[in-house]
C-alpha positions as CSV (number, residue, x, y, z in Angstrom):
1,X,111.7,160.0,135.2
2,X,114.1,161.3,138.0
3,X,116.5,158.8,138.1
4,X,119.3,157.4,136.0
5,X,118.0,153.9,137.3
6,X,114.1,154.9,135.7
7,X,115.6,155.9,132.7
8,X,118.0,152.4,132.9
9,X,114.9,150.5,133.2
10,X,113.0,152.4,130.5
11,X,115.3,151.2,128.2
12,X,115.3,147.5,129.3
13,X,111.8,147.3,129.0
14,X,111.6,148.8,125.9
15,X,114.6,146.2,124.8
16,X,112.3,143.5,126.2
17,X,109.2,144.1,124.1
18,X,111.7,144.5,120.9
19,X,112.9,140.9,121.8
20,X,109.7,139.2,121.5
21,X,108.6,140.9,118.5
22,X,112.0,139.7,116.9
23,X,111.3,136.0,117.7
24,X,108.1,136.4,116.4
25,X,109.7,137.4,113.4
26,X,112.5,135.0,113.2
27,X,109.8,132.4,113.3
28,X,107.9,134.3,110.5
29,X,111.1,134.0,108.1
30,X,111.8,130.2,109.0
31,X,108.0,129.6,108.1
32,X,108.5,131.3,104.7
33,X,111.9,129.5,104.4
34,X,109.9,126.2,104.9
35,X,107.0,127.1,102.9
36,X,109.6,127.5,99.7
37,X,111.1,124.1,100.1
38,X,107.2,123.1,100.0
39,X,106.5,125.0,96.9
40,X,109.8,123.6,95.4
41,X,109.3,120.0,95.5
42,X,105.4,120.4,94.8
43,X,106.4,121.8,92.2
44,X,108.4,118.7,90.8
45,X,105.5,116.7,91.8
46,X,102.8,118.1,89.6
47,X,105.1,119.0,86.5
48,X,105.8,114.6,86.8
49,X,102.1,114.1,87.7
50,X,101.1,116.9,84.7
51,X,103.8,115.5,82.5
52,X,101.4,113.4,80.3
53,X,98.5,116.0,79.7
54,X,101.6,118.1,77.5
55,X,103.4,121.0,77.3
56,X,100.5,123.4,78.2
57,X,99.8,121.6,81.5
58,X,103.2,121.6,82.1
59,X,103.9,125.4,81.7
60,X,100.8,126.4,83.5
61,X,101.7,124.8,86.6
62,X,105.4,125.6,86.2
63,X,104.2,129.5,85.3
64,X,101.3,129.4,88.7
65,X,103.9,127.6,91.3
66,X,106.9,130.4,90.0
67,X,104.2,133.0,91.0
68,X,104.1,131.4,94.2
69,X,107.5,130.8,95.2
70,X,108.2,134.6,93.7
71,X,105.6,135.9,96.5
72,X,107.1,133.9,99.4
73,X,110.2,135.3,98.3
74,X,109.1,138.7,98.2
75,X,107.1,138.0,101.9
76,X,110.5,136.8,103.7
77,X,112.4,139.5,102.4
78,X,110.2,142.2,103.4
79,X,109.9,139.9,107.4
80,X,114.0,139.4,106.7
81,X,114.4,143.7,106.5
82,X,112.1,143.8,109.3
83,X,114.3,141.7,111.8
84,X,117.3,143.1,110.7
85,X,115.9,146.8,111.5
86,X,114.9,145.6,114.6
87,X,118.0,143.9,115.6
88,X,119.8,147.0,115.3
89,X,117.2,149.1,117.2
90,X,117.5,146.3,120.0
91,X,121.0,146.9,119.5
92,X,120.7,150.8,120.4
93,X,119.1,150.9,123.6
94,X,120.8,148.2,124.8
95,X,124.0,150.7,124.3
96,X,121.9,153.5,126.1
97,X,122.1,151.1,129.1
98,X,125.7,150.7,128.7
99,X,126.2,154.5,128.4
100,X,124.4,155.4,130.9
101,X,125.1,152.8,133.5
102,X,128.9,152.5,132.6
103,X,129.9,155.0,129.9
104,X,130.4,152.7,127.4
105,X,129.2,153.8,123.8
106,X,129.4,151.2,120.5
107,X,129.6,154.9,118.6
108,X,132.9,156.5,117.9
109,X,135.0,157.8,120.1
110,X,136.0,161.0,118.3
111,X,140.2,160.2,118.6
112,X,140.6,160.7,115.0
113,X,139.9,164.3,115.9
114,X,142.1,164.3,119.2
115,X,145.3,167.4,118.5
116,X,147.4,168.5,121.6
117,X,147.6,171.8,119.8
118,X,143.7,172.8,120.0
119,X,143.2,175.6,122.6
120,X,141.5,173.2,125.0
121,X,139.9,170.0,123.2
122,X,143.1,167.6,124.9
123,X,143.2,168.9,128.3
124,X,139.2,168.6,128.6
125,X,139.2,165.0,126.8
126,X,136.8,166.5,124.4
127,X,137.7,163.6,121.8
128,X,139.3,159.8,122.4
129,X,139.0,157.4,124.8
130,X,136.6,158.2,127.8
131,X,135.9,161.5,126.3
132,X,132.8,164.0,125.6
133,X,132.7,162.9,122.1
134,X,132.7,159.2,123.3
135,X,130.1,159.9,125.7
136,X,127.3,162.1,123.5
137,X,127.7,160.7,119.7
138,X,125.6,158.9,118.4
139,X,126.6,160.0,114.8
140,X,127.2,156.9,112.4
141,X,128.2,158.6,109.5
142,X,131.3,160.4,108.3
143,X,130.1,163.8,108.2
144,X,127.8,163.7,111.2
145,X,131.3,162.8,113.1
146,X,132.6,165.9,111.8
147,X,129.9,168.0,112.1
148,X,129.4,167.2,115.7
149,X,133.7,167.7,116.3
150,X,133.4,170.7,114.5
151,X,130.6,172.0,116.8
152,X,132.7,171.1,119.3
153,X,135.9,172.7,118.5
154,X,134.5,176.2,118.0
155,X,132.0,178.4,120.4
156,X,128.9,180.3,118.1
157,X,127.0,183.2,118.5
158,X,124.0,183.7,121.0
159,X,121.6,182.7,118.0
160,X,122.9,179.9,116.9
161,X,123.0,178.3,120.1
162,X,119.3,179.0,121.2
163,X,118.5,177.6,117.7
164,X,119.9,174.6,118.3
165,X,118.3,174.3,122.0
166,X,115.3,174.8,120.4
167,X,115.7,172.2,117.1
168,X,116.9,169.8,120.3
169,X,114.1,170.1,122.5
170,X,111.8,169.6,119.8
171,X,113.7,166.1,118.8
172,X,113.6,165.2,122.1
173,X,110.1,165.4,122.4
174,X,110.3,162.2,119.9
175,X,112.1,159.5,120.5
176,X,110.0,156.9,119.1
177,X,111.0,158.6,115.3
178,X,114.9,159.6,116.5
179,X,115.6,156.2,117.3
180,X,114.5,154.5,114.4
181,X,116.1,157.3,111.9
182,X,119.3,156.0,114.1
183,X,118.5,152.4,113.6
184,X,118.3,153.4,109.3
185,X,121.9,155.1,109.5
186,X,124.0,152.9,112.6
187,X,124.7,149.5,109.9
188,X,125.2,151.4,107.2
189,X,128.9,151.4,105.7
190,X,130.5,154.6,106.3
191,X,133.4,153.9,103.7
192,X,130.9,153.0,100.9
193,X,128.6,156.8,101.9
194,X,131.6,158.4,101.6
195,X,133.4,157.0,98.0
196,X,129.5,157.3,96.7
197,X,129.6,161.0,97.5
198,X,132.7,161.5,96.1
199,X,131.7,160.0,92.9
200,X,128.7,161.8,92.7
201,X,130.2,165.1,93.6
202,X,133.4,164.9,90.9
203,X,133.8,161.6,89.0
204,X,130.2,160.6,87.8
205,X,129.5,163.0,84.9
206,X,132.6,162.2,83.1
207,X,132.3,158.6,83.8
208,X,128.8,158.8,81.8
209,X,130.2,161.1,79.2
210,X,130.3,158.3,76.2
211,X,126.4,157.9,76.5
212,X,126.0,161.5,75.0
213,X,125.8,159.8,71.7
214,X,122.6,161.0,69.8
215,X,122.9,158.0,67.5
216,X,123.5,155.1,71.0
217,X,120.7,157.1,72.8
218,X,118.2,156.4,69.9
219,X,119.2,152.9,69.8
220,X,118.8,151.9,73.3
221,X,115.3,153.1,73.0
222,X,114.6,150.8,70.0
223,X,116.5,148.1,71.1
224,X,113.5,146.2,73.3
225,X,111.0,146.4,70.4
226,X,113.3,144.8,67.8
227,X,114.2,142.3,70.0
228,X,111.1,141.5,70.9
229,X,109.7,142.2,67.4
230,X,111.9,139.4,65.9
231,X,111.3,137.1,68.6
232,X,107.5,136.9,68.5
233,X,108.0,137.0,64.2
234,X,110.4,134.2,64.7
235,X,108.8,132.2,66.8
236,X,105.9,133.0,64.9
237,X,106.4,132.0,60.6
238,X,110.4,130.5,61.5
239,X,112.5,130.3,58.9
240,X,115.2,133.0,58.3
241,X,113.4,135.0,61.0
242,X,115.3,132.7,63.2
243,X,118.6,133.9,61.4
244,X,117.8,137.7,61.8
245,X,117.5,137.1,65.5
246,X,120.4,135.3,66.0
247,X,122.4,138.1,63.9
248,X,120.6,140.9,65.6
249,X,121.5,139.4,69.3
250,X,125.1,138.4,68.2
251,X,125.1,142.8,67.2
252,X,123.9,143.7,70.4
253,X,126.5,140.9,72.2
254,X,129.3,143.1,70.6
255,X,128.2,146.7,71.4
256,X,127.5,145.6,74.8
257,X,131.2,144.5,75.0
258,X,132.4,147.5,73.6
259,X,131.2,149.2,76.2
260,X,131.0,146.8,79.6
261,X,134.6,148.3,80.9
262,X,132.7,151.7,81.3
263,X,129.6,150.0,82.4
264,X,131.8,148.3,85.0
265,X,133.7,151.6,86.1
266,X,130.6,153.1,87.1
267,X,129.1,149.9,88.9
268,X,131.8,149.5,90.9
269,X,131.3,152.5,92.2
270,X,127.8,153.0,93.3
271,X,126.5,149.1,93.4
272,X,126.8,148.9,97.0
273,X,125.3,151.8,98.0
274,X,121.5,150.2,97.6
275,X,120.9,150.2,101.1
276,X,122.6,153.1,102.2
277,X,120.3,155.0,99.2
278,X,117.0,153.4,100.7
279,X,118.1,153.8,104.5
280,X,118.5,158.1,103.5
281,X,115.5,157.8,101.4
282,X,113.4,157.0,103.9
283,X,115.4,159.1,106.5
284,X,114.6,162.3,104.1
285,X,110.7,161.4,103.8
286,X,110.6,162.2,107.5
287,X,112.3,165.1,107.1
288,X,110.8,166.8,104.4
289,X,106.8,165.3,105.7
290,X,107.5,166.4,109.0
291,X,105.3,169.4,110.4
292,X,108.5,171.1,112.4
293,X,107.9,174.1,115.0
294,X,111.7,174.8,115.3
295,X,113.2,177.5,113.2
296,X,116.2,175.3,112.3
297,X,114.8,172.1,111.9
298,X,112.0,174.2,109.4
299,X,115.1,176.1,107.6
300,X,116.6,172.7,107.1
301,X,113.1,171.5,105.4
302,X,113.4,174.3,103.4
303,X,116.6,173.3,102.0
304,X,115.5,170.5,100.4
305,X,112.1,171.9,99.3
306,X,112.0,171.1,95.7
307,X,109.4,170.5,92.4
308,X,110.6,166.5,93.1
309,X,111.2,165.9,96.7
310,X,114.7,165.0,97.7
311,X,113.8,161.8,99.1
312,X,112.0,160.9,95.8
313,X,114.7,161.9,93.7
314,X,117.3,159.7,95.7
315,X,114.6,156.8,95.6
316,X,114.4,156.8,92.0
317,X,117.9,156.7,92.1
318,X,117.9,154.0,94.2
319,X,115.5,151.6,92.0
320,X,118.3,152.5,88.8
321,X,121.1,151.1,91.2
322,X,118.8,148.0,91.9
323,X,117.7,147.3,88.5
324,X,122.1,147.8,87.1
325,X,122.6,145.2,90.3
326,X,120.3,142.3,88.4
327,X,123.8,142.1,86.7
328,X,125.2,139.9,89.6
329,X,123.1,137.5,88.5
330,X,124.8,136.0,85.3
331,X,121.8,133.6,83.9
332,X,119.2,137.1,84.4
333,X,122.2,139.3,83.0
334,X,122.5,137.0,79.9
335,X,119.0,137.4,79.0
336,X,118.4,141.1,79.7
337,X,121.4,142.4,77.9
338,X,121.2,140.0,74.9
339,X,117.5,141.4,74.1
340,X,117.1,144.6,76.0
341,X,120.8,146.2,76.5
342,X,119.2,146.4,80.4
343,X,122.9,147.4,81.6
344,X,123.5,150.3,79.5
345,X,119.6,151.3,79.7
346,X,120.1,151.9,83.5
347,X,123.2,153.7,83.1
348,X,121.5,155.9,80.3
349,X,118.7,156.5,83.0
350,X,121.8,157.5,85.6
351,X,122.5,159.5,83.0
352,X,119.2,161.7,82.8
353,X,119.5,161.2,86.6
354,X,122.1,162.8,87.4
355,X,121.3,166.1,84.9
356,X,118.2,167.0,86.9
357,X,119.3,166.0,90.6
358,X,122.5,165.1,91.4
359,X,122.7,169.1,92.8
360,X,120.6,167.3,95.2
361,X,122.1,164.1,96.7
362,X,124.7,165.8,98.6
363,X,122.9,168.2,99.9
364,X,120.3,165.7,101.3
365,X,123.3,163.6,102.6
366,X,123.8,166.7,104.6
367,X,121.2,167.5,106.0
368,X,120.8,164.0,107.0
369,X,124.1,163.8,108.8
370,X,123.3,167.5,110.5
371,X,120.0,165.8,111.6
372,X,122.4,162.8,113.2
373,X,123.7,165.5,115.1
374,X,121.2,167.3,117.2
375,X,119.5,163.8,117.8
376,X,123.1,162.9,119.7
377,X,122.1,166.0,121.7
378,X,118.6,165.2,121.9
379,X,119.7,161.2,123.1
380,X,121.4,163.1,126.0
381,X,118.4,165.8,126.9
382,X,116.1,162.1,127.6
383,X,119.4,160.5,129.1
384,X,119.8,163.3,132.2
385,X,116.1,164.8,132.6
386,X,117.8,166.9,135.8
387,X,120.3,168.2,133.5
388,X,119.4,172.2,132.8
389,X,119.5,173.9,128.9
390,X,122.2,177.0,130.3
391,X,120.8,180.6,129.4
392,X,123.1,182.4,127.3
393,X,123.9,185.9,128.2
394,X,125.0,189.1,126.0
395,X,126.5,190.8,129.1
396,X,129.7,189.2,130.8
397,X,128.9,186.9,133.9
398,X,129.2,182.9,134.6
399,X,126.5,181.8,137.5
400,X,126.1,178.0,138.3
401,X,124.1,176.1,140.6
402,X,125.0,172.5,141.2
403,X,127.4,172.1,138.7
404,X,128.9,168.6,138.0
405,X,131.7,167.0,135.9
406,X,129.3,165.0,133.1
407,X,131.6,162.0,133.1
408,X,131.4,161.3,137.0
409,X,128.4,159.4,137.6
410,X,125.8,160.8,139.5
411,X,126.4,158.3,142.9
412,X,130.0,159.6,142.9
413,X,130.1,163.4,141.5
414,X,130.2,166.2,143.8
415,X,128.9,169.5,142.3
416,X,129.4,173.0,142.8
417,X,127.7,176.7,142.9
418,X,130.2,179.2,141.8
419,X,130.0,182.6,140.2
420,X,132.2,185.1,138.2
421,X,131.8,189.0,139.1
422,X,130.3,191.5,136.4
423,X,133.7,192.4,135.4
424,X,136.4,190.0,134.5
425,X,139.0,188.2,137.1
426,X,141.9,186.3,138.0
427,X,140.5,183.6,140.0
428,X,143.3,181.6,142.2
429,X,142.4,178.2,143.2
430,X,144.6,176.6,145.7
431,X,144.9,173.5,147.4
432,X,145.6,169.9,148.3
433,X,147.2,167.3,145.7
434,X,143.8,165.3,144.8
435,X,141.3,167.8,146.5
436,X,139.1,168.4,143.4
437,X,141.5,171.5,141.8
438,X,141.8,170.3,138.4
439,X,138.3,168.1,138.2
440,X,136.3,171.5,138.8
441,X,138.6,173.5,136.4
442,X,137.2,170.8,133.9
443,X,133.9,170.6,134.9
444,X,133.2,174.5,134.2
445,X,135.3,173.9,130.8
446,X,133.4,171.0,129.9
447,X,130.1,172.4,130.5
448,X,131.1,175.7,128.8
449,X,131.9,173.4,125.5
450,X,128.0,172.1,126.1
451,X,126.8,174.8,126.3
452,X,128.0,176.4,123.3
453,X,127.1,173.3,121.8
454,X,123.4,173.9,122.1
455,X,123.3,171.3,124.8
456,X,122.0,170.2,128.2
457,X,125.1,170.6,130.5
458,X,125.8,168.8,134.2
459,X,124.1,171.5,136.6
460,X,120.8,172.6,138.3
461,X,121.6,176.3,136.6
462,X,124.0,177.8,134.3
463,X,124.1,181.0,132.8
464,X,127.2,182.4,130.7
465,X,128.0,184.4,128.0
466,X,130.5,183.4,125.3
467,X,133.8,182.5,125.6
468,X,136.7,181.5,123.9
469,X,138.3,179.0,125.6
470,X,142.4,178.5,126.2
471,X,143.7,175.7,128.9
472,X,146.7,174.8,130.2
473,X,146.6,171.2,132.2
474,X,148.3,168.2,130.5
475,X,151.5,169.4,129.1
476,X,153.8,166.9,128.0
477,X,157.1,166.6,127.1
478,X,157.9,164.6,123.5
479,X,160.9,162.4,122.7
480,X,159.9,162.5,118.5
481,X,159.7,166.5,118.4
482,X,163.0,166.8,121.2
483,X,160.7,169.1,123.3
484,X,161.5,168.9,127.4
485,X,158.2,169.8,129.4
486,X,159.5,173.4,130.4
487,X,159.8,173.9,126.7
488,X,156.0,172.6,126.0
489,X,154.6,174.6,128.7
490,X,156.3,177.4,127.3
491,X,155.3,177.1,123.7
492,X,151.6,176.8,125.2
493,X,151.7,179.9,127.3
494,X,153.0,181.8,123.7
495,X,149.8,180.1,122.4
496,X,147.8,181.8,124.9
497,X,149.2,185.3,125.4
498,X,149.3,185.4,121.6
499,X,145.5,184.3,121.1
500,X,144.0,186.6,124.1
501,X,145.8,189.1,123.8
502,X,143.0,191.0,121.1
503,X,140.2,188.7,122.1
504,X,137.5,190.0,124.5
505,X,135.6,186.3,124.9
506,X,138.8,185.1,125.8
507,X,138.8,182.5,129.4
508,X,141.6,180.6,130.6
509,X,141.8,177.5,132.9
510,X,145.3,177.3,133.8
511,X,146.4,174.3,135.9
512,X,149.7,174.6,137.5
513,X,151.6,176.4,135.0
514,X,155.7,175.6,134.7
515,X,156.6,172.9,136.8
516,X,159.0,172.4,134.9
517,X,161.3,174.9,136.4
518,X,162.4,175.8,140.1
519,X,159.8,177.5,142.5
520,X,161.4,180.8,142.6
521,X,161.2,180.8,138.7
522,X,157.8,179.2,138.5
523,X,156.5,181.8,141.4
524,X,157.8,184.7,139.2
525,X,156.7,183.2,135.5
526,X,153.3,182.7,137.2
527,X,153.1,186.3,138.9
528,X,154.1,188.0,135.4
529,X,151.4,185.6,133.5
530,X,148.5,186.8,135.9
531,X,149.5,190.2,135.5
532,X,149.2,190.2,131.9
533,X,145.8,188.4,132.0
534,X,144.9,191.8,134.6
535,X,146.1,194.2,132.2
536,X,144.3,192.3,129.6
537,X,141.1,191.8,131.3
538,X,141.0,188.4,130.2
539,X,139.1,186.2,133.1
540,X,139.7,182.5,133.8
541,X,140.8,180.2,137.1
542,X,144.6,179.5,137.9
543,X,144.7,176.9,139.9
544,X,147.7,176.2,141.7
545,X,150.0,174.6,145.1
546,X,151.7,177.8,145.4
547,X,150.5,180.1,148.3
548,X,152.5,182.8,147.1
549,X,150.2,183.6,143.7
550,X,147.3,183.5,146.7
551,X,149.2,186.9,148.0
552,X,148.3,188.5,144.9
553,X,144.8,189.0,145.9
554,X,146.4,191.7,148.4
555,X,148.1,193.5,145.6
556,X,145.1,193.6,143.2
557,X,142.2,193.3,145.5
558,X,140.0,194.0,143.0
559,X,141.3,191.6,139.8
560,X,142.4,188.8,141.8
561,X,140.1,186.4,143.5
562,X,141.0,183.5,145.8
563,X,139.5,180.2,146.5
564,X,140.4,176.8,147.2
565,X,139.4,173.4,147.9
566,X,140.8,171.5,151.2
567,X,140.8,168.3,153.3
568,X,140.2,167.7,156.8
569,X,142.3,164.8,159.0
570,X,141.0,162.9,161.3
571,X,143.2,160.4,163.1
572,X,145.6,160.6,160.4
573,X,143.9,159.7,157.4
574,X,142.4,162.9,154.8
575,X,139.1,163.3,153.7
576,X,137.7,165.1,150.8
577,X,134.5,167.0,150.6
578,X,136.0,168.7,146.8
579,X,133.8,171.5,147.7
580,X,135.0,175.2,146.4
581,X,135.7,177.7,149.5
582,X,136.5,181.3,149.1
583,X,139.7,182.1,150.5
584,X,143.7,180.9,150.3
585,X,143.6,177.1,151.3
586,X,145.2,176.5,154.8
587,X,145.7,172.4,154.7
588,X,148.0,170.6,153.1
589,X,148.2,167.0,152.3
590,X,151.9,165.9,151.1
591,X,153.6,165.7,154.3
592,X,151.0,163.3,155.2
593,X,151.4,161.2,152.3
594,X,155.4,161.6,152.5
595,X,154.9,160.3,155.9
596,X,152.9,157.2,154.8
597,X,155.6,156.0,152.9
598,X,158.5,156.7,155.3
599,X,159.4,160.7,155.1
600,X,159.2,162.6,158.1
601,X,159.1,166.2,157.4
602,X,160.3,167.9,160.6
C-alpha cells in the first residue's frame, strides 16, 4: 500500500468485516437472553407439574434446570466479553481513519505534559492540541503516556535508538496481535490501574498485617470442615447437633465482624481492578509466549522470566479478586461467610500472594505499558509506508531528502532536500511573511524529535547524528508572571546561551529572535547571538526578515550560511512554492499586503 487512501480503505474494510461478526454476536447474546427466560418459566412448569411425585422430584428438576440456566449464563457471558472486545477493536480502526484522514485521535493529547519552559517541546507542539503526541499515541494507560512523553522530551544514544527501530519494525510486522493487545488496554480505567498500583507498591502489606496471626491462620483452615462437619451431623441424628451449629455459625458471625472494616479497606481498594487484571494477564501471556527476534523486545521477555510466569502470577491474582467480589452479592455473601469465612479466606490467600509475587505486578504493568509504547510507533510505521526509519550517525552531518512537516497532510505538504556541512554552521534563513520560514524550521525539529524517538519520520531520507535541541519561536508575553515579551525572549535566549554553551550536541532553531525591541537593537542583539553560536560551534537555522544578519555570511564566509524561501507576483497577487533556495532572499511581500488594505509605500 502506497497511498494514504489504500491504507484508508484497509481500515474500512477491516471495520466492515468486524461489523458483521458483531451482529452476529449481538444476536448470539439475545438468543441466550431468550433461552434463560425459557429455562426460567420451564422451570416453574415442571416443579408444579413434579409437585405431587415429592420432594425428590422436585429437587432433581430444580438441581438439572439450575445446571442449565448456570451454563447459558456462563455461554452469554463469554459471547457478552466477545462483543465488547470487538466493539472496541471496531472502535480503533475506525480512529485510524479519523487520524489518518483528518488528524483526529480518541487517545490523549499529551497537554498535561505541555511546559513553555522545555527547550523545544512548546514551540514544536510536541504535546496538546494538534500536536505530535496527539497525532502518534496510542497509549491508554498512565505510564505508557509518560513513557512515550518522556521519550519525547529527551534525545538517547545511537543504541538505544536502533534498538527501538528494530523492537518497532518487528511489531509492525504484526498488526493482527498489536491491535488486539490495544483493544485489552483502550476501556480499561486508567484511575483504577493507577490507585491499584499504588496500593500494591506501599499500602497492601500493612493493610494485611492482622492476618499474621498463627492462631486466625489455623482457624481459617479448619473453619470449612467444622462447618460442614456439623451440618451433615446435624442434619444427620438432629437434636443438640442443631444447637452446636447454630452456636458455631453465631462464633464465626462475630469474628467475621470483628474483622469486616479491614476486609473492607482492602476491597475497596483492589475490587475493581478484575478486568484490568485479566486484560494485563492476557496482554503478558503474549509477551512472555512470544518467539521475539528483537534485542529489546527479547530483553524485555527476559525481565519477566520467572519459576511462575508473570502473567500466571497476576492471573491467580486475579481469580482471588473474583472470588473476594462474590461479596457484592449479599444472599451468596451470607452463606459463604456464615460456614466457610470465604471473605477473610481470599484475603489470607492475598496474603500468601502478595509474599511470593507482588515484586512482580509492577514490573509486569511496566513492561506492559513500555510495550503500549513502541506499538504507537509501530501504528505509525503501517500508517505512512513512504515514511523512511532515518540512519543515525556518530560523525556530525544532517542530510534529508524530501522532507515534510508530519502534520501537513500529504495533498497539501511541500517537502524539502536540505543538508548541513561536515562542520557546524549558522544557517540564515530569510524571507517573505508566510513563505514557509518557520513551518520548515519545524519540520527538521519535528523530525529530529522522531527520530530520536526510534521512529519513522516525514522524508524519503534522513540521516543525523544527535542533537540536543533549543528553539526559540513562540515567545509570549504573560500578564500572571508581569513579564513583557522583550523580557520572555530575553529570559529564553539566557536559557540557551546557558545550556549550549558546554554542550557539543547542541542545535538551535531560532525564529525571529527580539521583536520585541527596535530594529537597530534587534539587528545588534541578533549579530552578537550568532556570533556566540560561531565561537561556540553550536549549529542550528536563524531564520529571520532582517537582511542585515544575511550580510554576515560576508564576514564569516565559512560559519555563516544563507538561504531563504521567496514568492513570485504575478499580476499582483503572491504565490508560494515554500521551497528552500540558497542565497539572501530578494522578494518581499508586506508592501503588497500593506497595499491591499490601503497603504501605499512610496
Amino acid at each position: 500500500m502506497n497511498t494514504d487512501r489504500e491504507i484508508i480503505d484497509s481500515y474500512i474494510k477491516q471495520a466492515e468485516v468486524l461489523q458483521q461478526e458483531i451482529n452476529l454476536l449481538k444476536s448470539k447474546v439475545d438468543r441466550y437472553s431468550i433461552a434463560r427466560l425459557i429455562v426460567f418459566a420451564a422451570t416453574i412448569l415442571i416443579i408444579y407439574l413434579f409437585f405431587s411425585y415429592g420432594f425428590t422430584a422436585v429437587v432433581l428438576s430444580f438441581l438439572l434446570a439450575a445446571i442449565c440456566f448456570l451454563w447459558l449464563i456462563k455461554r452469554q457471558v463469554i459471547a457478552q466479553n466477545e462483543l465488547s472486545f470487538k466493539r472496541v477493536k471496531y472502535q480503533l480502526l475506525n480512529n485510524e481513519v479519523q487520524a489518518l484522514s483528518s488528524f483526529n485521535n480518541i487517545y490523549d493529547n499529551g497537554n498535561d505534559f505541555e511546559s513553555a519552559k522545555h527547550p523545544y517541546t512548546d514551540d514544536l507542539d510536541i504535546f496538546g492540541t494538534n500536536s505530535l503526541y496527539a497525532y502518534i499515541n496510542r497509549a491508554a494507560s498512565s505510564k505508557a503516556k509518560l513513557f512515550l512523553a518522556n521519550l519525547l522530551k529527551h534525545a538517547t544514544t545511537k543504541e538505544n535508538i536502533e534498538l527501538r527501530q528494530e523492537a518497532i519494525i518487528e511489531l509492525a510486522s504484526i498488526p493482527e496481535e498489536t491491535l488486539d493487545y490495544r483493544t485489552r488496554l483502550f476501556p480499561l480505567d486508567n484511575k483504577e490501574l493507577d490507585k491499584v498500583s499504588d496500593f500494591f507498591n506501599h499500602n497492601l502489606s500493612d493493610s494485611l498485617h492482622f492476618l499474621e496471626s498463627k492462631s486466625l491462620q489455623i482457624y481459617l483452615k479448619a473453619v470449612p470442615f467444622i462447618s460442614l462437619g456439623l451440618l451433615i451431623v446435624s442434619v444427620s441424628l438432629g437434636g443438640l447437633w442443631g444447637n452446636f451449629l447454630g452456636l458455631f455459625l453465631l462464633a464465626n458471625t462475630g469474628i467475621y465482624f470483628k474483622y469486616k472494616s479491614r476486609i473492607d479497606a482492602v476491597h475497596e481498594r483492589i475490587g475493581k481492578a478484575s478486568e484490568i487484571l485479566n486484560n494485563y494477564s492476557i496482554n503478558l501471556e503474549w509477551i512472555e509466549k512470544y518467539k521475539w527476534k528483537s534485542k529489546l523486545l527479547q530483553d524485555k521477555q527476559e525481565e519477566l522470566r520467572n519459576e511462575i510466569p508473570v502473567y500466571t502470577q497476576i492471573s491467580l491474582l486475579n481469580k482471588i479478586i473474583v472470588n473476594l467480589n462474590y461479596r457484592f452479592n449479599i444472599v451468596v455473601a451470607i452463606f459463604l461467610n456464615l460456614l466457610f469465612q470465604w471473605d477473610l479466606k481470599q484475603v489470607l490467600k492475598l496474603l500468601h500472594w502478595n509474599k511470593n509475587y507482588n515484586k512482580n505486578i509492577l514490573k509486569g504493568f511496566n513492561v506492559v505499558s513500555e510495550l503500549e509504547v513502541y506499538i504507537s510507533l509501530s501504528t505509525l510505521d503501517l500508517n505512512h509506508p513512504k515514511w523512511v526509519y532515518p540512519e543515525i550517525s556518530n560523525d556530525f552531518c544532517l542530510e534529508t531528502i524530501a522532507i515534510g512537516h508530519p502534520l501537513i497532510p500529504r495533498v497539501v505538504r511541500v517537502d524539502n532536500d536540505f543538508s548541513l556541512r561536515n562542520k557546524p554552521t549558522s544557517d540564515v534563513i530569510t524571507g517573505s511573511n508566510m513563505a514557509g520560514k518557520s513551518t520548515f524550521l519545524r519540520t527538521v525539529g519535528v523530525n529530529m524529535v522522531l527520530a530520536f524517538l526510534g521512529a519513522k519520520v516525514s522524508a524519503a531520507h534522513l540521516k543525523t547524528s544527535i542533537f540536543n535541541l533549543y528553539t526559540f519561536m513562540r515567545i509570549k508575553d504573560s500578564l500572571a508572571e508581569s513579564t513583557s515579551t522583550f523580557k520572555a525572549e530575553i529570559d529564553r535566549l539566557k536559557m540557551i546561551l546557558e545550556e549550549t554553551q558546554n554542550n557539543d550536541d547542541a542545535f538551535i532553531l531560532i525564529d525571529e529572535m527580539l521583536r520585541g525591541t527596535n530594529s537597530k537593537d534587534k539587528y545588534l542583539g541578533s549579530k552578537a547571538f550568532i556570533e556566540r553560536m560561531i565561537e561556540q560551534k553550536t549549529p542550528g537555522f536563524i531564520a529571520t526578515h532582517d537582511l542585515q544578519i544575511a550580510d554576515l555570511e560576508d564576514e564569516y564566509p565559512s560559519s555563516v550560511r544563507n538561504y531563504h524561501f521567496d514568492i513570485s507576483v504575478q499580476e499582483g497577487e503572491m504565490f508560494f512554492d515554500y521551497k528552500i533556495k540558497e542565497g539572501p532572499c530578494k522578494t518581499f511581500n508586506a508592501a503588497i499586503l500593506l497595499e491591499k488594505i490601503g497603504l501605499t509605500i512610496k
